[in-house]
N, CA, C and O of each residue as an XYZ file, in Angstrom:
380
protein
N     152.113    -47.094    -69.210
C     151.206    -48.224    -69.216
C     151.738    -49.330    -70.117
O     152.230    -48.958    -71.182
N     151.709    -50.861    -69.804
C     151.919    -51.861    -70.549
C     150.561    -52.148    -71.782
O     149.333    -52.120    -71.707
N     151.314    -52.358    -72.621
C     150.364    -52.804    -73.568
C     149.554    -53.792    -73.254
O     148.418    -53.718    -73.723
N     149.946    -55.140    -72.268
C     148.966    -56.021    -72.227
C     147.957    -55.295    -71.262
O     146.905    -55.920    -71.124
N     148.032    -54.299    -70.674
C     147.146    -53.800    -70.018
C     145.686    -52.987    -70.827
O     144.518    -52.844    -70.468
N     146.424    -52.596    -72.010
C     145.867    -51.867    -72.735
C     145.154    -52.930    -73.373
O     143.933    -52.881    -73.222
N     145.504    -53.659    -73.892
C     145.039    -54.917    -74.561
C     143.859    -55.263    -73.924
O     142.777    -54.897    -74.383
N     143.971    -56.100    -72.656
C     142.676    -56.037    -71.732
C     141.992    -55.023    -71.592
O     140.798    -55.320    -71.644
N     142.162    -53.977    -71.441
C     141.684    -52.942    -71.049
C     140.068    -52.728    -72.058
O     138.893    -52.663    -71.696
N     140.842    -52.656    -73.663
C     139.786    -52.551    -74.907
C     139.111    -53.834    -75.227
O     137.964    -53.805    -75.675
N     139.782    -55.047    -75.016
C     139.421    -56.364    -75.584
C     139.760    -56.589    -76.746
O     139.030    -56.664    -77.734
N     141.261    -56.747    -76.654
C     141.773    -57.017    -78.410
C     143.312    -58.519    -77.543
O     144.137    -58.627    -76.635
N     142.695    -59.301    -78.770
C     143.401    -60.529    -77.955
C     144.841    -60.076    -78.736
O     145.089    -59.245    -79.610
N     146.058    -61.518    -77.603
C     147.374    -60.887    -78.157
C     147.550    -61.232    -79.569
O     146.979    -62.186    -80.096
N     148.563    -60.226    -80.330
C     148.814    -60.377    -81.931
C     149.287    -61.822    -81.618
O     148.576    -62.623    -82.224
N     150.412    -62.525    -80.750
C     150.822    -63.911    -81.251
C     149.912    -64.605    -81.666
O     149.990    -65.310    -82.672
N     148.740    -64.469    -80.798
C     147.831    -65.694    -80.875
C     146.872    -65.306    -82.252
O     146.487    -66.074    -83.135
N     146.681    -64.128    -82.136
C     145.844    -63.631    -83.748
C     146.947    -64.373    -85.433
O     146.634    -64.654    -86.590
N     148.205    -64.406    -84.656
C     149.072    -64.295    -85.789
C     148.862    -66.012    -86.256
O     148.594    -66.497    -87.356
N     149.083    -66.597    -85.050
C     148.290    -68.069    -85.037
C     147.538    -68.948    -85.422
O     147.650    -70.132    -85.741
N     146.438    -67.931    -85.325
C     144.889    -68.392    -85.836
C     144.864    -68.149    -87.639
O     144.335    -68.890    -88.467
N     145.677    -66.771    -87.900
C     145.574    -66.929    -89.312
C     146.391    -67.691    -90.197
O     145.928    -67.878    -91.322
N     147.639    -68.224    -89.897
C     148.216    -69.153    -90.327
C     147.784    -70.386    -90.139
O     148.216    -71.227    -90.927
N     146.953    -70.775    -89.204
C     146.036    -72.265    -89.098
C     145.270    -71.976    -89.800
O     145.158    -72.880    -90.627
N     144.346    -70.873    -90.071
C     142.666    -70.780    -91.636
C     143.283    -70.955    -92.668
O     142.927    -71.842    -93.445
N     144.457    -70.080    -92.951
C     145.241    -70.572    -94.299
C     145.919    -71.776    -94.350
O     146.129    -72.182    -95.493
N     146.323    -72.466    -93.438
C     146.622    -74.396    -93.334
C     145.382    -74.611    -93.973
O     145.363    -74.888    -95.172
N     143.888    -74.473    -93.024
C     142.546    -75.101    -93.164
C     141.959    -74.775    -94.428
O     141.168    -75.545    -94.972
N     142.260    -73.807    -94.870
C     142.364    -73.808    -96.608
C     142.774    -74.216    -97.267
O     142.096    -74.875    -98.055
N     144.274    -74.114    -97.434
C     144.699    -75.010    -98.053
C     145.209    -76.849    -98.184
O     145.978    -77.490    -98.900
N     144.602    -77.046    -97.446
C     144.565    -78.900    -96.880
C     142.796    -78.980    -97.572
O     142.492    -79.772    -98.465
N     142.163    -78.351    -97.164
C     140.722    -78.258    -97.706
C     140.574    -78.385    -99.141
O     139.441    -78.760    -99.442
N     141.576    -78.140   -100.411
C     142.058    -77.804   -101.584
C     142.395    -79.290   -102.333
O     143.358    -79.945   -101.937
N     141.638    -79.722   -103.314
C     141.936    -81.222   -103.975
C     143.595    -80.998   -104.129
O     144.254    -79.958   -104.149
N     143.967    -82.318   -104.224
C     145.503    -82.459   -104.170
C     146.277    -82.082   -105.584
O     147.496    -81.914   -105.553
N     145.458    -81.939   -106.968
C     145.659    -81.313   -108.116
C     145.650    -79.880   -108.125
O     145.951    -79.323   -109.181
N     145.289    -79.040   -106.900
C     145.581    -78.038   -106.794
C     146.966    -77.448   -106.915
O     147.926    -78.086   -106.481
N     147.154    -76.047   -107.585
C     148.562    -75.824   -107.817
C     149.271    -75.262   -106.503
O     150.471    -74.997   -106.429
N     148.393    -75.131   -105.543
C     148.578    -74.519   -103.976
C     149.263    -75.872   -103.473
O     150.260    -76.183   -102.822
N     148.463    -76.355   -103.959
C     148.643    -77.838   -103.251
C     149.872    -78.277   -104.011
O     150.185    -78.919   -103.009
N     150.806    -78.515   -104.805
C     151.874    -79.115   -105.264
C     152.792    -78.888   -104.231
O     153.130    -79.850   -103.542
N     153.203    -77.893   -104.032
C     154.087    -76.830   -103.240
C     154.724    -77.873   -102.380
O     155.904    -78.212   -102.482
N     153.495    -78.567   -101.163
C     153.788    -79.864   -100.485
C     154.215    -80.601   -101.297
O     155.072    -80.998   -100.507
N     154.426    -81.192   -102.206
C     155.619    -81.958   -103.053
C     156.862    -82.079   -103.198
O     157.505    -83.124   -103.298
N     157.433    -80.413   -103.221
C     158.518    -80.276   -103.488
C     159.798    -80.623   -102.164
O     159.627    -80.401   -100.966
N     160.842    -81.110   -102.692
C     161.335    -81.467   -102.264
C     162.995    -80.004   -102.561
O     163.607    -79.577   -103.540
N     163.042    -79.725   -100.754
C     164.161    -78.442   -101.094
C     165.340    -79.201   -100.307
O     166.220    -78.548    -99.746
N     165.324    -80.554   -100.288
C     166.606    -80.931    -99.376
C     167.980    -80.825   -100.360
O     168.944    -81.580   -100.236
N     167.906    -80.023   -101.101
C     168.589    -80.190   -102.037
C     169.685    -78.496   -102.039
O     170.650    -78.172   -102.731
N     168.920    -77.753   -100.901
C     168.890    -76.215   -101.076
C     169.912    -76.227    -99.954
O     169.863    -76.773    -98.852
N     170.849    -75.483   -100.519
C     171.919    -75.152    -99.250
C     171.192    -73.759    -98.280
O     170.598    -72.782    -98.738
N     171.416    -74.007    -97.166
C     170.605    -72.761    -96.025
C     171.830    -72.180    -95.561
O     172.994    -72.575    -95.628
N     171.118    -70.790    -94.905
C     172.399    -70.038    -94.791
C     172.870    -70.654    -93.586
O     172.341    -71.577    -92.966
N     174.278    -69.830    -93.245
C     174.969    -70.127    -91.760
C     174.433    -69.336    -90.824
O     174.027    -68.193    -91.036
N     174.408    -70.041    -89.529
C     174.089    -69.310    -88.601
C     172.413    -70.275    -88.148
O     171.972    -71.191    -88.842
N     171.757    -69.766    -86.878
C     170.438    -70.699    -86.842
C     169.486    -70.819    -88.320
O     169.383    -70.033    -89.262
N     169.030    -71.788    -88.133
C     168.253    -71.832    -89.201
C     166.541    -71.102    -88.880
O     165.784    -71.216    -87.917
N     166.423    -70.306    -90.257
C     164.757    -69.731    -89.963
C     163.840    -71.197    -89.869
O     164.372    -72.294    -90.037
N     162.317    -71.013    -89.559
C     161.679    -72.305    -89.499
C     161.185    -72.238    -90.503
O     161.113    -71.243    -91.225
N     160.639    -73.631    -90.752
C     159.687    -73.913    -92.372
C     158.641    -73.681    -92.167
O     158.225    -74.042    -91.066
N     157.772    -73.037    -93.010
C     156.202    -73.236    -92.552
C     156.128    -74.398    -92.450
O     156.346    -74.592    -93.646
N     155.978    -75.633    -91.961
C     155.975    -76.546    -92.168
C     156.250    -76.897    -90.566
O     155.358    -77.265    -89.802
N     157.635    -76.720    -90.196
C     157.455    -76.206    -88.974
C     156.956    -75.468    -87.619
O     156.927    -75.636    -86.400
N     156.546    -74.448    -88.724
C     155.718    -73.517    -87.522
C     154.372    -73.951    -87.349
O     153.812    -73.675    -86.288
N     153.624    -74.741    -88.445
C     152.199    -75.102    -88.318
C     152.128    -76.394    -87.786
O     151.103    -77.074    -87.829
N     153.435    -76.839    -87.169
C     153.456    -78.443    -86.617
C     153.280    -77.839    -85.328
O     152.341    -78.249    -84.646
N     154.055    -76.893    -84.859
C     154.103    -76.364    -83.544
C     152.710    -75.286    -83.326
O     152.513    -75.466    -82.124
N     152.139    -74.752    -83.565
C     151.339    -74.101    -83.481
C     150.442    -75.143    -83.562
O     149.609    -74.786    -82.730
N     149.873    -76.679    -84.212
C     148.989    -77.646    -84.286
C     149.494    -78.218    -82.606
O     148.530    -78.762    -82.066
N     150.058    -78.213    -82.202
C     150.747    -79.220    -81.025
C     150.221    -77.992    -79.877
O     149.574    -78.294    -78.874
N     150.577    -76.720    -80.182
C     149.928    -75.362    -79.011
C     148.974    -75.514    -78.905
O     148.755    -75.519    -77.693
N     147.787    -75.724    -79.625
C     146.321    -75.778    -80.053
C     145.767    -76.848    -79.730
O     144.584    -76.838    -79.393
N     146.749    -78.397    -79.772
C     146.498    -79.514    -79.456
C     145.225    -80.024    -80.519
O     144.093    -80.463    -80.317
N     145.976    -79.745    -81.668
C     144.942    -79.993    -82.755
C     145.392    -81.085    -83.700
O     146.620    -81.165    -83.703
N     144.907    -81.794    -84.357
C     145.391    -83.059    -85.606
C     144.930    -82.071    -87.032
O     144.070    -81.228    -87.285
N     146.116    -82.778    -87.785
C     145.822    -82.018    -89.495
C     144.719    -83.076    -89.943
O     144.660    -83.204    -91.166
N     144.073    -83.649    -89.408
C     142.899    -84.142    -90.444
C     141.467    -83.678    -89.151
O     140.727    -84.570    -88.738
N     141.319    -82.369    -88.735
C     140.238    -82.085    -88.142
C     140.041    -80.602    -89.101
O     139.341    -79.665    -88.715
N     140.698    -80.608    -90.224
C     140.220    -79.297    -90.859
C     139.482    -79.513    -92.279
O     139.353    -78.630    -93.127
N     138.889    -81.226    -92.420
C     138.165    -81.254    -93.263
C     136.241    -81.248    -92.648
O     135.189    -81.490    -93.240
N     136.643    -80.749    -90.884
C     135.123    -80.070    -90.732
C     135.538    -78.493    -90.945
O     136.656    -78.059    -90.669
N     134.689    -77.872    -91.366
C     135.376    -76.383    -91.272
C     134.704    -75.792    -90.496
O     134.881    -74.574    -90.526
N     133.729    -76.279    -89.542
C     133.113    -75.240    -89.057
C     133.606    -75.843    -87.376
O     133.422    -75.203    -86.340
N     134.137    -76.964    -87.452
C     134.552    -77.140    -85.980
C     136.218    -76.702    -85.785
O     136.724    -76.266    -84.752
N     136.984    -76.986    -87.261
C     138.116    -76.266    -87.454
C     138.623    -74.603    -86.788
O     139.556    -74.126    -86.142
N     137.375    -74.167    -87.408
C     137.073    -72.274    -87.438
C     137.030    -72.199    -85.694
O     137.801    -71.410    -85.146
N     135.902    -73.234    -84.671
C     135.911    -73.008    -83.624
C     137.009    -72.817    -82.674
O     137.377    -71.968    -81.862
N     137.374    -73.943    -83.107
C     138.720    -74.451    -82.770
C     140.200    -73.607    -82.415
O     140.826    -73.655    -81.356
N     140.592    -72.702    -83.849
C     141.544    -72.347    -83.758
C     141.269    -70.307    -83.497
O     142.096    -69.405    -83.363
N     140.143    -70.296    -83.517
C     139.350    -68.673    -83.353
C     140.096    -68.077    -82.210
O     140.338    -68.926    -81.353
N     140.406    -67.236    -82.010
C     141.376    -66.827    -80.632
C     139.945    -65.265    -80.186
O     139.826    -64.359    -81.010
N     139.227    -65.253    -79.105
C     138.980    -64.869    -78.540
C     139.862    -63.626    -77.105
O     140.814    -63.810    -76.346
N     138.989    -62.518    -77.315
C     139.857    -61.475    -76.504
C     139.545    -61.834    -74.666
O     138.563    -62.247    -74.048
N     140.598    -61.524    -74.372
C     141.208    -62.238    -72.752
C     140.290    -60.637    -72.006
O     140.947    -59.611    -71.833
N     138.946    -60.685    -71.693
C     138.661    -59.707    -70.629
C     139.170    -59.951    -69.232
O     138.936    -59.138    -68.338
């Protein structure tokens, strides 16, 4: 048996999209966070300075939450509602 079968089968949505949703609540948290926050500096720093290894490059968070905002078809300033945010990015199981 395939797992996505199994998946449907119980009603448990796919991990990508679960994996998704929790890296967008933790965006929507931390954007939610005054900018004196020490979470919040982090976006400051500047690593263009950092040699990366050879070979493809891994992505930045930074990256992955641009692309995962663009999957979702979502803007970074709709997570100062949090309760339309939460609707929004909630991933529901595929019966």
């Amino acid at each position: 048996m395939r797992n996505e079968y199994i998946r449907k089968k119980i009603g448990v949505a796919p991990i990508e999209d679960k994996l998704r949703e929790s890296r967008l609540r933790w965006f929507g948290h931390l954007n939610r966070r005054p900018i004196e926050a020490p979470v919040r500096k982090i976006e400051l720093l500047d690593f263009a300075h950092v040699q990366r290894e050879r070979g493809r490059q891994k992505k930045t968070w930074q990256e992955t939450i641009k692309s995962d905002l663009s999957y979702l078809d979502l803007d970074k300033n709709m997570v100062t509602d949090r309760a339309q945010w939460k609707q929004r990015i909630h991933v529901y199981a595929r019966l």
